[in-house]
N, C-alpha and C positions, 0 to 999 in steps of 0.2 A: 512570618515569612522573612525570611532575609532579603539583603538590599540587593544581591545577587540577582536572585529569583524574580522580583515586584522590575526587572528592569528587559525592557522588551527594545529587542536590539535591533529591527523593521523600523524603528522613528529615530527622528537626529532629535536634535536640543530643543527644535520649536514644534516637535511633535508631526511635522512632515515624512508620509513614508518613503523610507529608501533601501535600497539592496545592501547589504551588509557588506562591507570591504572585507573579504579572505586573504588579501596578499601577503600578511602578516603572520597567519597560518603558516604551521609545519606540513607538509605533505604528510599522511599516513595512511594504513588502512581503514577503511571504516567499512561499517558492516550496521545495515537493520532489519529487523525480520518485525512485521507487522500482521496484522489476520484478521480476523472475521468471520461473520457467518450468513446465511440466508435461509431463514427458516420455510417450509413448505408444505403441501399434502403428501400423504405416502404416494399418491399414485404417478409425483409430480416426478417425485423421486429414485421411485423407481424407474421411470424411462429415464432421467441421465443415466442410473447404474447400467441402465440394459443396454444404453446405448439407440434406443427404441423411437426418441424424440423425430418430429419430423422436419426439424432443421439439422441434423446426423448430432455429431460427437458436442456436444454441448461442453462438456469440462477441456476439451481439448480448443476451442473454440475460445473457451472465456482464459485460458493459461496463453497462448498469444494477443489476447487482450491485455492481460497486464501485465506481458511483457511491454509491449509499446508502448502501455503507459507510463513504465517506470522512464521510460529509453525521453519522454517526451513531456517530463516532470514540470518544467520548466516555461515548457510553453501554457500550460497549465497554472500554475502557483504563481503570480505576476512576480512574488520578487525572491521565488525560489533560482538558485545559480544552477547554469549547466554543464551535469559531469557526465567526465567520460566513467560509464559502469563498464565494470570487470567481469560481475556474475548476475546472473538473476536467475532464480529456484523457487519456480510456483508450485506448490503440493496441494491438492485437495482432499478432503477426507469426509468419507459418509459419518451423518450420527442420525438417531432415532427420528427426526425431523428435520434435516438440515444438512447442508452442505458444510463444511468450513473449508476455509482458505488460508495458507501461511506463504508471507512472502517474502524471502532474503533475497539483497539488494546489495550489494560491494563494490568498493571504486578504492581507489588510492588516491587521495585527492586532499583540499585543504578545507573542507566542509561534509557535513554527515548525509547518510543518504536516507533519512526517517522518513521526508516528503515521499521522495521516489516509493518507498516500500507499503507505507499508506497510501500513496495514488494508484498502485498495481492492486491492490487488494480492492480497493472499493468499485475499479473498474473492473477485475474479474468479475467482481460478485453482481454489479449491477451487467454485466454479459448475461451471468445465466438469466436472473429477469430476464432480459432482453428476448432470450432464445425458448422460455418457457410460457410469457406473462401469456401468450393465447391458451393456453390450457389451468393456468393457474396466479390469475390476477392478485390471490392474495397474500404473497412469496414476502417475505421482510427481511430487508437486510440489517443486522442488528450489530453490535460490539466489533466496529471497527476500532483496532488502535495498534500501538506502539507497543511488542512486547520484549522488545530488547535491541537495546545499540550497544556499538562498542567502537573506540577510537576516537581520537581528538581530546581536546584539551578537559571535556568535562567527564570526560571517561567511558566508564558501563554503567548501562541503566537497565534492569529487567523489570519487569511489571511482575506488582505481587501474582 
C-alpha cells in the first residue's frame, strides 16, 4: 500500500479527529454516483411496481428521501463539509428480487461529493423498508458503495 493510501486525512499529527482544511483546493466539478440494492419477496415487489402498497408511491417517496439526504450530508457525517449541490439524479430499477438504486451527486466545489451520493442511496434504500417492512420484515439492503467519482485532485475512480 503506498504511503499516500495508509494516510487518513480526518486525524492531525497526534491522531485527534478534525475536518479537513479545503481552502487550498481548486474549485471544480466534481461528480459521484453511488447505488445499492434491497433485496425482497416477489409479492413485496410487485406492490412497488404496481404502485399497490398502502402507504402509495413507495419509489417516488424513497427518491425525495435521498434527495434530502444528499442536500443534508453534512449534518450527518460529523466531519463531512457542506456543499452547495448542483444536481441530484435518483434512478431505481426493478431486478428478479430486488430493487436497486443509483445516485449521482454534482457541486462545483473544492471537495468530492462520495459522502453525499452514498448517504442518498442507503437512505433511499432504507425509505422503502421503512414503507414496506409491515408486509415484508425480511427486505435486506445489500452492496451499498462508490461506483464512480470524478474531479479533484485524485481524479476518476470507477469501481470494477
Amino acid at each position: 500500500m503506498a504511503a499516500q493510501d495508509s494516510h487518513f486525512t480526518h486525524f492531525d499529527a497526534t491522531g485527534q479527529a478534525r475536518m479537513v482544511d479545503v481552502s487550498g483546493k481548486d474549485v471544480t466539478k466534481r461528480v459521484a454516483r453511488a447505488g445499492g440494492r434491497i433485496t425482497m419477496r416477489g409479492r413485496t415487489l410487485a406492490a412497488i411496481r404496481e404502485r399497490s402498497s398502502k402507504k402509495g408511491d413507495v419509489l417516488g417517496v424513497a427518491r425525495i428521501a435521498a434527495i434530502q439526504a444528499a442536500k443534508r450530508t453534512s449534518e450527518l457525517i460529523p466531519l463531512a463539509h457542506p456543499l452547495a449541490l448542483t444536481h441530484i439524479a435518483v434512478e431505481y430499477a426493478f431486478e428478479d428480487d430486488a430493487v436497486s438504486v443509483e445516485v449521482t451527486v454534482e457541486t462545483l466545489d473544492r471537495t468530492g461529493v462520495e459522502m453525499e451520493a452514498l448517504t442518498a442511496a442507503a437512505v433511499g434504500l432504507l425509505t422503502i423498508y421503512d414503507m414496506c417492512k409491515a408486509s415484508d420484515r425480511a427486505m435486506r439492503i445489500e452492496s451499498i458503495r462508490l461506483i464512480e467519482k470524478s474531479g479533484g485532485k485524485s481524479g476518476h475512480f470507477r469501481a470494477e
